[in-house]
C-alpha positions in Angstrom: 159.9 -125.3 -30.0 162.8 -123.7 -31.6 163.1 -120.8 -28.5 163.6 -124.3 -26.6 166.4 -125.5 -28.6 168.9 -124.2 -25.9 167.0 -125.6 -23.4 167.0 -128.9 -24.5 170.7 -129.3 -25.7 171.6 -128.1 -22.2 169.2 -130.4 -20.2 169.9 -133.2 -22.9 173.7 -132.9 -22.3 173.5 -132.3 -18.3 171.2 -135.4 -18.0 174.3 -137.5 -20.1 177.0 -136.5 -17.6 175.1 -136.9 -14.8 173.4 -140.3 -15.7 176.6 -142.0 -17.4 179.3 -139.7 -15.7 179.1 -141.4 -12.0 181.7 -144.8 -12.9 185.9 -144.4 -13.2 187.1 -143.0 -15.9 188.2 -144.6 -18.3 187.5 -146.3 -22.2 183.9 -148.2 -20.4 180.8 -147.6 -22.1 179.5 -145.5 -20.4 182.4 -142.9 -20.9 182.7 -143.2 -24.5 178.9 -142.2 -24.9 179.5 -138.8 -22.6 182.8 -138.5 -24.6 180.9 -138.7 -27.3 178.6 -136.7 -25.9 181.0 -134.2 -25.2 182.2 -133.8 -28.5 178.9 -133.5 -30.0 178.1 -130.1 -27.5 181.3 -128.3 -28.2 181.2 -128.8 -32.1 177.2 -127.4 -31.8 178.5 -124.4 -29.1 181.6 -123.5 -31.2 179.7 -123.2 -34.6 177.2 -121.3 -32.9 178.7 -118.9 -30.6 182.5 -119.4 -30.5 182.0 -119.9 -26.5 181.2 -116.2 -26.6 179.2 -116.9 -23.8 182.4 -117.0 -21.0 182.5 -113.5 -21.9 179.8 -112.5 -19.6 181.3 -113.9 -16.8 183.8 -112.1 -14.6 186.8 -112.1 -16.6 189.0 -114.4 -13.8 186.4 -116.8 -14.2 186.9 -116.9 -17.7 189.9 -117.4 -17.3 189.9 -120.5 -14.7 187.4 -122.1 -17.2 189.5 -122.0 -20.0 192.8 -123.4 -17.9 190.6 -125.9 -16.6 190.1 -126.3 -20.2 193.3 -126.2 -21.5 195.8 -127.2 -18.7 195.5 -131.3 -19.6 195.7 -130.6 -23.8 199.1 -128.8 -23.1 200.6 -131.7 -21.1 200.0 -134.0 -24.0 202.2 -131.3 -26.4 205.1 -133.8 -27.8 208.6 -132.0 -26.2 212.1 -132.2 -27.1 213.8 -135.2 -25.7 216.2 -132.5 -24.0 212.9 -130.8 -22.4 210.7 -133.6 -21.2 213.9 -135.9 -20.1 215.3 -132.5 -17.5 211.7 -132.4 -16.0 211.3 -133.8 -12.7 210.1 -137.3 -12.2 211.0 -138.5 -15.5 214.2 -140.7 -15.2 212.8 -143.9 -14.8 210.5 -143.0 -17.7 213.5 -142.1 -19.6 214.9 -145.6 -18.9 212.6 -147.6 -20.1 211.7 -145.9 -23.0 215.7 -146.5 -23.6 214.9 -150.2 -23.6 212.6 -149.7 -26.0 214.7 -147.7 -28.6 212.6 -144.4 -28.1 214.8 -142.5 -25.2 215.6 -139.7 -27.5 212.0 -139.4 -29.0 209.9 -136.6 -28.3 207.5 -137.3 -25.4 204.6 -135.0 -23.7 204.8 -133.9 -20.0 202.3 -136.5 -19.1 203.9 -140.0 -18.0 200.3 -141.3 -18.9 199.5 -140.1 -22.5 195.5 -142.3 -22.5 194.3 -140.9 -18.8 195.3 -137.3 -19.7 193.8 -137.8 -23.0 190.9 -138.4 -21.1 191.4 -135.6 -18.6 191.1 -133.7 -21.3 188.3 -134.3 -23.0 186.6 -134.3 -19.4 187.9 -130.7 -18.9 186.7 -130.0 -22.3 183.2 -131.1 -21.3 183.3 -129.0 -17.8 184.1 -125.4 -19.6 181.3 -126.5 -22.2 178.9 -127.1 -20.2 179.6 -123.3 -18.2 179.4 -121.8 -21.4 176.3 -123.7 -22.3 174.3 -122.9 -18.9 175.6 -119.4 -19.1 173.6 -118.8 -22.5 170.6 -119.9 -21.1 167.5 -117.6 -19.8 166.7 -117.2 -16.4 163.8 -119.5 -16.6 165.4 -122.0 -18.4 168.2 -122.4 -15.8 166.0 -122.8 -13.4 164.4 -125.7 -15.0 168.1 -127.3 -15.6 168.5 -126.6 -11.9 165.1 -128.2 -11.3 165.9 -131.1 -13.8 169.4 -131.7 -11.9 166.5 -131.8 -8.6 164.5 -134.4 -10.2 168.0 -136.5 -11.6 169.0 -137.1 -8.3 165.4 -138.4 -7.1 165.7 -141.0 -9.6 168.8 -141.6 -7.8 167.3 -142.0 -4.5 164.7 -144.6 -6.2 167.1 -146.8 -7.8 169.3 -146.5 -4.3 166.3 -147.8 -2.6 165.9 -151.0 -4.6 170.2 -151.5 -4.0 169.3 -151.2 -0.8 166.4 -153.7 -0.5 168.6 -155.9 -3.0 171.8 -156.1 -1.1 173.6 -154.1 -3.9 173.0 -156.5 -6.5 170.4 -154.7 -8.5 171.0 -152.2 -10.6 174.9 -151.9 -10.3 175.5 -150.4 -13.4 179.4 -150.3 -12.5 179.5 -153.7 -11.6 180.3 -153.4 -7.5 179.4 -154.8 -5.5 178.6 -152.1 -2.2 176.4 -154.2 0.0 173.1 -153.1 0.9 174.4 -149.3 0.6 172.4 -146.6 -1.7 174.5 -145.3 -4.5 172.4 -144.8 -7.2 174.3 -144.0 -10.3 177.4 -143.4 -8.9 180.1 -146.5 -8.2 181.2 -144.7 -5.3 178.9 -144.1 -2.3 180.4 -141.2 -1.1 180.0 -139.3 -4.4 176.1 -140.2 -3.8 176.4 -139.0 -0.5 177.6 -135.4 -1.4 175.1 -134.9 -4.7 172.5 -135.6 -1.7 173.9 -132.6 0.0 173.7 -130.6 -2.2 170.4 -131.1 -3.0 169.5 -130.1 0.5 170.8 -126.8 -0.9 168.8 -126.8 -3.9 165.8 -127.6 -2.7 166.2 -125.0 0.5 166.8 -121.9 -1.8 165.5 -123.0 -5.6 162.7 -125.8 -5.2 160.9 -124.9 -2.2 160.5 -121.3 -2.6 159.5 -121.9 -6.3 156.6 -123.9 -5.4 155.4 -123.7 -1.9 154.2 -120.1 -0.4 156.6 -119.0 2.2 155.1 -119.7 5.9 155.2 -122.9 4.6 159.1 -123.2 3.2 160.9 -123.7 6.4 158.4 -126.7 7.1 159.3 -128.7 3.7 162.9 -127.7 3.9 162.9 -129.5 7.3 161.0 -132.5 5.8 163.3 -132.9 2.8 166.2 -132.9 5.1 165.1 -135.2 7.2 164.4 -137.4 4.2 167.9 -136.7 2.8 169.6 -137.6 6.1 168.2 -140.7 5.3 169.1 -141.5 2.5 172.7 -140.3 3.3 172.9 -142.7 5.9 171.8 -145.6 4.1 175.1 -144.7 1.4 177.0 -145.3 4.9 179.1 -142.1 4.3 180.7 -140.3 6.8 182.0 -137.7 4.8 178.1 -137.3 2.9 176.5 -137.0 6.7 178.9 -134.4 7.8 178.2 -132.5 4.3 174.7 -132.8 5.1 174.9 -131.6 8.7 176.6 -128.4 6.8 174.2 -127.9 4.0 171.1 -128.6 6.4 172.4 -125.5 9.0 173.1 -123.5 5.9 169.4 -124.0 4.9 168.0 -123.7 8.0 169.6 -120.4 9.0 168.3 -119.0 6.4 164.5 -119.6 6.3 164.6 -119.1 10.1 165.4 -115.6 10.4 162.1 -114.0 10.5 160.1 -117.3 12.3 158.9 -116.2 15.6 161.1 -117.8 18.6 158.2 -120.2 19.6 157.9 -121.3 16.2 161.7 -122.1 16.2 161.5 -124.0 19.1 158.9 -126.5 18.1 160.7 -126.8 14.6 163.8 -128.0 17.2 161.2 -129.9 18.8 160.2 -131.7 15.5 163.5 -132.0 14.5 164.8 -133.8 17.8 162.3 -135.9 17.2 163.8 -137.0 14.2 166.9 -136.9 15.5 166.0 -139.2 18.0 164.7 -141.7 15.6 167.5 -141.3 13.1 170.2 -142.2 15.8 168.3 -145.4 16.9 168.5 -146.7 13.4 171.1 -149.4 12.7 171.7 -147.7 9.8 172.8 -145.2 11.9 175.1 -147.6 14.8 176.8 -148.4 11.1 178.1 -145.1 10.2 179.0 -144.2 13.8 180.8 -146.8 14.3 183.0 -145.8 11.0 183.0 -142.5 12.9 184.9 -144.0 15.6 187.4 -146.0 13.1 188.5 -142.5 11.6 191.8 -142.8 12.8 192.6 -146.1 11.2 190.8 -144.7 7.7 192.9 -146.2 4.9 192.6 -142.6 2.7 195.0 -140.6 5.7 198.0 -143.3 4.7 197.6 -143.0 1.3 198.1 -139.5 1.8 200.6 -139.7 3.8 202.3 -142.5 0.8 201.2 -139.9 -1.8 203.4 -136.5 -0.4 206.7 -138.0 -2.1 204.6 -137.8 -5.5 204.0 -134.3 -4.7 207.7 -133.3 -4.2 208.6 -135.0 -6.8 206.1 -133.4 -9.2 205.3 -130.0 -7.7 206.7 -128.1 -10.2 205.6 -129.2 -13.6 202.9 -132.2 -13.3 202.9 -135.3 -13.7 199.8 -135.1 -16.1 196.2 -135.4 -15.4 194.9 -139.0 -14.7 198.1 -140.0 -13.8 198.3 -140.7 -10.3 196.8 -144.5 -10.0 200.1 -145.2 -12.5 202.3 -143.0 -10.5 201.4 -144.6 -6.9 201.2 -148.0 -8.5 205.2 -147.8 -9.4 206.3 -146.2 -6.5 203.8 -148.6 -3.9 205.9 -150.2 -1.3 205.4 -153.9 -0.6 203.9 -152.8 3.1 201.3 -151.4 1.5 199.5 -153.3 -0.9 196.3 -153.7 0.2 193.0 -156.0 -1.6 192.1 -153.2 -3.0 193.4 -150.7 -5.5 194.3 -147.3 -4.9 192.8 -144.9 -7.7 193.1 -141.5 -6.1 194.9 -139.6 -3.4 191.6 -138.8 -1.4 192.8 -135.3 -1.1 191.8 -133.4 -4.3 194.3 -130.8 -3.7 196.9 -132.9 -3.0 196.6 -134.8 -6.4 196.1 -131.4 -7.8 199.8 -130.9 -7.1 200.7 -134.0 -8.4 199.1 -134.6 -11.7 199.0 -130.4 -12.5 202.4 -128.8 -10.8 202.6 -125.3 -10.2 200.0 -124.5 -13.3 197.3 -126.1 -11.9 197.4 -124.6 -8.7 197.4 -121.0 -10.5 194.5 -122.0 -12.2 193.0 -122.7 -8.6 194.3 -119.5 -7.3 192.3 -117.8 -10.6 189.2 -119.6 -9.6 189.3 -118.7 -6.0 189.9 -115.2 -6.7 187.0 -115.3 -9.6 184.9 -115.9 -7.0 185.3 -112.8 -4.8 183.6 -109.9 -6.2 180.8 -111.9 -6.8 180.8 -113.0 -3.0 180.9 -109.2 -2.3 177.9 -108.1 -4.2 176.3 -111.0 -3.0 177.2 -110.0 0.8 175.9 -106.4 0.2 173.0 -107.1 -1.7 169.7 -107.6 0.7 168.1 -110.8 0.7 165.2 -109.9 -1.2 167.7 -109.1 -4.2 166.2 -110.9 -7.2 169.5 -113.4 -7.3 170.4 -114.3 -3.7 168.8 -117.3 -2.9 170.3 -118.2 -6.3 173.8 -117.1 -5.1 173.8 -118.6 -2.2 172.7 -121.8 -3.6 176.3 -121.3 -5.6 178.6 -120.0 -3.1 176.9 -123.0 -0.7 177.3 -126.0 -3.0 180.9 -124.8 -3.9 181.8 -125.1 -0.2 180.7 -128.1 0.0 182.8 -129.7 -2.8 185.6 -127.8 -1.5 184.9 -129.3 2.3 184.8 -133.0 0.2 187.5 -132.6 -1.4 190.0 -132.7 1.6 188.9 -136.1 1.7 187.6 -137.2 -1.4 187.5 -136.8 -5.0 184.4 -135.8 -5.9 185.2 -133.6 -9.4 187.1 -136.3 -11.0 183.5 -137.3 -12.7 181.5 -135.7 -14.5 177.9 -136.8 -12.6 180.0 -134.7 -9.6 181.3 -131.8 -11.5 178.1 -131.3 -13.5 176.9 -130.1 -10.0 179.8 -127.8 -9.4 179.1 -125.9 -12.9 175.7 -125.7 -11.5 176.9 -123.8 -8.8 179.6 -121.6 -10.4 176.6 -120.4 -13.0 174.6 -119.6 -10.0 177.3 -117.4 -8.7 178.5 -115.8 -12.3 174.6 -115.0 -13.0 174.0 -113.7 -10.0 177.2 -111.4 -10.6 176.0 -110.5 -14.1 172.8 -109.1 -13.1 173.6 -107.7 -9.9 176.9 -105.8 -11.3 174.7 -104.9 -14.7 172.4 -102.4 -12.3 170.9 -102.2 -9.1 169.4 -105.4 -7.5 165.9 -105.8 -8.1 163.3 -107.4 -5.5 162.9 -111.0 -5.9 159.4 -112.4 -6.4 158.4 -116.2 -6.8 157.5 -117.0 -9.6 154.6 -118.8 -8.1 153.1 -115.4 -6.7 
């Protein structure tokens, strides 16, 4: 039991963020146990190790995590009242902390102290978790990646009775979606993209680990079909166009080797489906949204949101910041019912809430990422950590895809899956760079 101590921390602590993690951020419930739960894994890593573990991956990588890390505890810093009051953005802040007798106090970057407070323990919680996957075995990452499978089945269960129950139960966030599967998550779309990925995880983990191979390509093509399904029924546009990309991704790759008249009555089979899929009013729903693009309400508040982003381009505004930010700057044309948490463009608030720093630290992660894409590009397919970095290089396309759109890393039930995926890609790197790639074999053979 004690070789499994690893084990279980990691699964224990990936299970927390990915069951409690899926709500907004903020002091709920549900937060302060992962917060706590977050604090709890980087005492135990720190006395243990001293996050010695980021050292084995490439050392840009290292670096990225650590920003990540890092980037939201330096905007709380308390500054001069000459620093903080010459930065960008911060005259009407200035002014009413005049009012209240504290203009010349010392202030941090961040114009909202609580949500970068939380950013930060968040960010805390992502590099921890890298560091704790990293110091796993082979086998037992597989079984986290395997567990992760499983978590989002439950997902799909508890979706299904939403679904039958016209949202009302569970809604462990308290919205109320309509008859739309969510699972865990209070936003559908989120749902929609963990079901993409999994399309991904079962294509190049799951299914080879447990089915012989002339019979992959057949259960990859089932579980898509299953997951296209359920994608539908979160009536996400984004999540079906993910899962378009993560189903061709799959597909190309178990059928390289299938004979041509094999192929075509998989396209057979899968027309079928198709067929079926489209006459659904499941379907006619999410087509019609489709169609309604143009008047999509995320493309204005883009559009709302670039004067934040001129404004605050250079240092930040701080992380967590932006539903303050646009609130005080929202014109009277826009105010809608509803509230406006996010820019829907990830990259877009990166600018804002982070400033130049936060788009180094993006540069940094990009760049971490391409000597392990050219190993991964020479290395043959039967190299023992392909299918695992593909799996990586995959799933972190797809966030990147959703997150023109979306904001699917701003919680931790999204960006649990995203540490899945960088792992894949910095293990792979570690053994394929440590010697010659060795011939993968299932462990099932």
């Amino acid at each position: 039991m004690a070789g499994k101590g690893p084990l279980i921390a990691t699964g224990g602590y990936f299970a927390m963020l990915a069951l409690f993690g899926g709500g907004l951020a903020g002091w709920t419930p549900g937060y302060m146990l992962v917060c706590v739960t977050i604090a709890a894994a980087t005492i135990a890593l720190a006395w243990r190790d001293g996050f010695r573990a980021l050292d084995e991956t490439p050392p840009l990588a290292k670096a990225a995590v650590i920003g990540i890390a890092v980037l939201p505890l330096l905007q709380l810093i308390p500054l001069p009242p000459g620093w903080w009051q010459a930065l960008p953005g911060q005259a009407v802040r200035h002014q009413m902390l005049t009012l209240a007798g504290l203009g010349n106090s010392w202030q941090p970057l961040s114009v909202e102290p609580v949500g970068t407070a939380i950013s930060a323990v968040l960010t805390i919680g992502f590099a921890v978790l890298i560091a704790m996957l990293m110091r796993l075995s082979d086998r037992d990452f597989r079984s986290v990646l395997l567990l992760a499978f499983g978590l989002v089945l439950l997902g799909i269960l508890i979706g299904m009775v939403q679904v039958v129950t016209d949202g009302q139960f569970p809604n462990p966030h308290n919205i109320a979606m309509g008859p739309t599967l969510q699972g865990l998550y209070a936003n559908k779309n989120h749902m929609a993209a963990i079901l993409a990925v999994t399309i991904l995880l079962a294509g190049f983990i799951i299914v080879p680990r447990f089915f012989v191979s002339h019979r992959r390509p057949w259960v990859s093509i089932g579980y898509i079909a299953f997951v296209l399904v359920c994608i539908i029924s979160t009536n996400s546009r984004a999540g079906l166009a993910l899962g378009g990309v993560a189903a061709l991704i799959v597909l190309h790759d178990q059928t390289r080797k299938i004979d041509w008249r094999y192929k075509l009555a998989g396209l057979g089979v899968v027309a079928l489906l198709a067929g079926l899929i489209l006459s659904t009013a499941a379907f006619e729903l999410v087509s019609g949204r489709f169609e309604d693009v143009d008047s999509d309400l995320r493309w204005r508040i883009a559009t709302w949101s670039w004067p934040l982003a001129e404004r605050y381009w250079i240092s930040g505004s701080g992380a967590g910041s932006f539903a303050t930010l646009f609130a005080a700057n929202e014109q009277l044309a826009w105010v809608k019912p509803t509230f406006v948490n996010h820019a829907h463009n990830e990259y877009l608030q990166l600018v804002i809430e982070f400033g130049m720093a936060g788009i180094a630290v993006l540069v940094v992660f990009a760049a971490s990422l391409v000597r392990p894409l050219v190993l991964w590009w020479r290395s043959p397919r039967t190299a023992r950590d392909h299918a695992l970095m593909t799996f990586g290089f995959a799933t972190i396309l797809l966030f990147a895809l959703h997150s023109t759109v979306d904001y699917p890393l701003r919680r931790p039930a999204g960006w649990a899956y995203l540490a899945l995926a960088m792992v894949a890609v910095y293990r792979g790197y570690r053994t394929g760079n440590g010697g010659a790639a060795q011939v993968y074999q299932a462990e099932t053979a």
